[in-house]
C-alpha distance (Angstrom), angle and dihedral (degrees) to the residues before:
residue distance angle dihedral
X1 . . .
X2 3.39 . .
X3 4.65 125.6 .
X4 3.44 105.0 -88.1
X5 4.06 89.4 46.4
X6 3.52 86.3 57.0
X7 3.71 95.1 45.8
X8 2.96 92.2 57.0
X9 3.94 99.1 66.9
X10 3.42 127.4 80.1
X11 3.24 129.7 -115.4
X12 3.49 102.0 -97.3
X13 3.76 87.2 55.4
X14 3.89 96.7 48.5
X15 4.46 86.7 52.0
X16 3.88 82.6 57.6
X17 3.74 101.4 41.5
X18 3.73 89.5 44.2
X19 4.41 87.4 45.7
X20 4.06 81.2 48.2
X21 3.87 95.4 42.7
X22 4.44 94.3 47.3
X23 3.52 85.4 51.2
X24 3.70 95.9 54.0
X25 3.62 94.5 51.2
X26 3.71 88.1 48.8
X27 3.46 96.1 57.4
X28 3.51 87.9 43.6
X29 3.53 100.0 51.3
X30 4.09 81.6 56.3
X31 3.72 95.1 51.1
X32 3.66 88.1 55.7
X33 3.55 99.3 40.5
X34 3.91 83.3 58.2
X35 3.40 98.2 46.4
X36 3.62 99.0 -110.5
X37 3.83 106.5 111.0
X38 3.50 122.7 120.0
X39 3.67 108.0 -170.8
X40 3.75 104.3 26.8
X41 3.94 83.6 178.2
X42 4.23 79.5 74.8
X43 3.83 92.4 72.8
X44 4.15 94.4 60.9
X45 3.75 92.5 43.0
X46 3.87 88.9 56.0
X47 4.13 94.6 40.9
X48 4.10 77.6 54.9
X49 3.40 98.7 52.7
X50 3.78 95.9 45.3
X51 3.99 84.6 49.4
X52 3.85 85.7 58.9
X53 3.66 100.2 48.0
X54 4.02 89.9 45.7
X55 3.92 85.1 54.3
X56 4.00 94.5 47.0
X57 4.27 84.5 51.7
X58 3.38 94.3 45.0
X59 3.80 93.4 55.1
X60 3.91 99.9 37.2
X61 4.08 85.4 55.3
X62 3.76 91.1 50.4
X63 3.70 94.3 38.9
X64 4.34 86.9 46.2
C-alpha cells in the first residue's frame, strides 16, 4: 500500500484500515510473544503502514 493509494481513501476508509491494521499488529505482537511468528519482519511493516494512514488523517483534518 503505498501514499497516494492511501490518499486516495476517504476518511471513513482510512478509520477502518487503521481499526484493521491495530488489530493486525495486535495479533501479531501475540504470535510473537508466544513464539509462534514466522516473519517477525511482518510486525514493522504493519507499525509502518499504520504510521502512514495516521499521517494521511492528520493532514485531511487539517486540510478539511
Amino acid at each position: 500500500m503505498k501514499a497516494k493509494e492511501v490518499r486516495e481513501m476517504s476518511v471513513t476508509e482510512l478509520e477502518t484500515k487503521l481499526s484493521d491494521l491495530k488489530k493486525e499488529l495486535f495479533n501479531l505482537r501475540f504470535q510473537h510473544a508466544t513464539n509462534q511468528l514466522d516473519n517477525p519482519v511482518r510486525i514493522a511493516f504493519v507499525k509502518k503502514h499504520i504510521d502512514r494512514v495516521k499521517t494521511i488523517l492528520r493532514e485531511k483534518e487539517i486540510n478539511g
